[in-house]
N, C-alpha and C positions, 0 to 999 in steps of 0.2 A: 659571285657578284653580290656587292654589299645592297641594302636595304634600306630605302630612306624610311623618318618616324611614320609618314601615312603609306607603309608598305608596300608602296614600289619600288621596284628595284632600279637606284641610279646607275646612268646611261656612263658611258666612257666619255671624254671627249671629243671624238673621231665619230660616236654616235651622236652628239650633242648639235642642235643647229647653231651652234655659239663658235664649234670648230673652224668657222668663214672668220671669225671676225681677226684671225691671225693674219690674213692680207690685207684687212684696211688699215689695223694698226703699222702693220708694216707699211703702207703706201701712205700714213700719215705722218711717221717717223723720216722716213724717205722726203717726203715733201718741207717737212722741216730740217733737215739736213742740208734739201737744196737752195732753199730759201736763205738759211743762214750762211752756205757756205760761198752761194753766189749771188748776183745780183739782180736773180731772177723776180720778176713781179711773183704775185702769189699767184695767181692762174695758171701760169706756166710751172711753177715748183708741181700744183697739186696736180695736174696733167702727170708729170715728171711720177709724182707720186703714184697715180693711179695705174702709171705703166707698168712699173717696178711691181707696185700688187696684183698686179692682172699677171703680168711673167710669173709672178710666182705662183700663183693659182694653178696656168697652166702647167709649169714643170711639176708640181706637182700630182697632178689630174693624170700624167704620161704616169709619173710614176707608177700610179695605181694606188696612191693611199688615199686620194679621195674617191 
C-alpha cells in the first residue's frame, strides 16, 4: 500500500467513502439522459434517475463488492 506525504497510507477506492458517489453520478447521467431524450418534466427524469442509482447500488451490495 502506497504512502501519502503526511504518512498515511491511502485507502483504495472501495475503502474510500467517495466509492457511493459512482450511483449518484450515475443516476444524474441517467436523469439527464431521460430528460433529453424524453419529454419528461425534470422531477420525473431525476425520480427516473434516482431509481436507476439505487438498482444499481443494490445489484451491487448482492454482489458483495460493497
Amino acid at each position: 500500500m502506497s504512502m501519502s506525504d503526511d504518512g498515511k497510507p491511502l485507502r483504495s477506492f472501495r475503502e474510500s467513502p467517495w466509492r457511493y458517489s459512482q450511483f449518484v453520478i450515475l443516476g444524474l447521467v441517467a436523469a439527464g439522459l431521460v430528460k433529453w431524450l424524453s419529454p419528461q418534466t425534470w422531477l420525473v427524469a431525476l425520480v427516473i434517475g434516482a431509481a436507476i442509482g439505487i438498482g444499481y447500488w443494490m445489484l451491487e451490495k448482492k454482489r458483495g463488492v460493497i
